[in-house]
Structures are given as structure tokens and as C-alpha cells.
C-alpha positions in Angstrom: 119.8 89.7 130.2 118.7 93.2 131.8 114.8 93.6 131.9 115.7 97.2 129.7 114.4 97.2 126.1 116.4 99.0 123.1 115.3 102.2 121.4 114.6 100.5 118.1 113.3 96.6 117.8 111.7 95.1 114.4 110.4 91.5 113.9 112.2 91.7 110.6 115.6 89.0 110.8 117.6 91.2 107.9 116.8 94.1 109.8 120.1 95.1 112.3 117.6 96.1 114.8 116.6 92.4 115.3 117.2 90.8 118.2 115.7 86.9 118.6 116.2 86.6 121.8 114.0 90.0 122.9 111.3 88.9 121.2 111.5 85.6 122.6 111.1 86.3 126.3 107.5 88.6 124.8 107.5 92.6 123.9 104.3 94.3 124.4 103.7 97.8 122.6 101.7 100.5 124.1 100.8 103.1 120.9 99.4 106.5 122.4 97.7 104.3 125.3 96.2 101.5 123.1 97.7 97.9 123.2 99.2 97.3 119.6 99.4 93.7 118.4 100.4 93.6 115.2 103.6 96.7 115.6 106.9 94.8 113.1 109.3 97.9 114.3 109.2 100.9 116.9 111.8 103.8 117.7 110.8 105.0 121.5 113.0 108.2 120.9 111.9 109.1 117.5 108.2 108.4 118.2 107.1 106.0 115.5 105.8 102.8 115.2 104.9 100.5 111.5 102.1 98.3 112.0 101.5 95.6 108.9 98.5 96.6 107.2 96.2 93.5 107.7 97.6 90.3 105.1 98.9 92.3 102.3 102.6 92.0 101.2 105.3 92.9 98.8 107.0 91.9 95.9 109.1 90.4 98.0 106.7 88.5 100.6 107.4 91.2 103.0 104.4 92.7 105.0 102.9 96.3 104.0 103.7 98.6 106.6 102.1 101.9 107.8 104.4 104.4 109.8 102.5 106.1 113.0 103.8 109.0 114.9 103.1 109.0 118.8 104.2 108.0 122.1 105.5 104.5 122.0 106.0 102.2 125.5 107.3 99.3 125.2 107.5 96.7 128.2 108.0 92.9 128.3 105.0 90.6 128.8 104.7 88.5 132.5 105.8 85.4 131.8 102.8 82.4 131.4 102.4 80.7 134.9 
């Protein structure tokens, strides 16, 4: 697998824009400079990123979500060791 990260990436399995295996090998987020922990989606060309408003959920058991506008850097995380 290339070391290159997608444009768009959630944490959500019934979203298309999951992919297991990413987020297995680590994904850090870089929000307008800040290190962002708790980011479920990002778009790097569109500028956004939804963050899950603290233990809150849905209807449906889903996270809330807040949408932020800014520059988004993703990057994967050194491996442990």
C-alpha cells in the first residue's frame, strides 16, 4: 500500500469513504495547525473536517458531528517501536 492518503476518509463503516485498512496502519489530522483527535471524516480538497461533539449521539447511535472549514493535513502516524 502507497504511504498517500485519499481526499476523503470517515471512521464511519456504511460510509463509501471508509477504508479499514487506512485507518489501521494510524491517520493523524492536522486542523488549521492544531492536532485533532477526535476528526470521524475529512475532505483535504474541500477544506472541512466533522469532529463528534463530545459523547452525544443520534437516534440512531451515531455520533453528533460538527462541520469545520480550514486547512486539513492529514499524515500517517510512525509506527510504535
Amino acid at each position: 500500500m502507497s504511504d498517500t492518503l485519499p481526499d476523503r476518509l470517515s471512521t464511519d463503516p456504511a460510509s463509501p469513504f471508509f477504508n479499514e485498512e487506512l485507518l489501521g496502519r494510524g491517520v493523524g489530522i492536522r486542523f488549521r495547525g492544531q492536532e485533532k483527535t477526535n476528526v470521524e471524516e475529512y475532505c483535504v480538497s474541500e477544506g472541512w473536517v466533522r469532529v463528534s461533539m463530545g459523547k452525544a449521539v443520534d437516534r440512531r447511535g451515531k455520533p453528533l458531528t460538527l462541520k469545520l472549514t480550514g486547512t486539513v493535513e492529514p499524515y500517517l502516524r510512525a509506527p510504535a517501536g
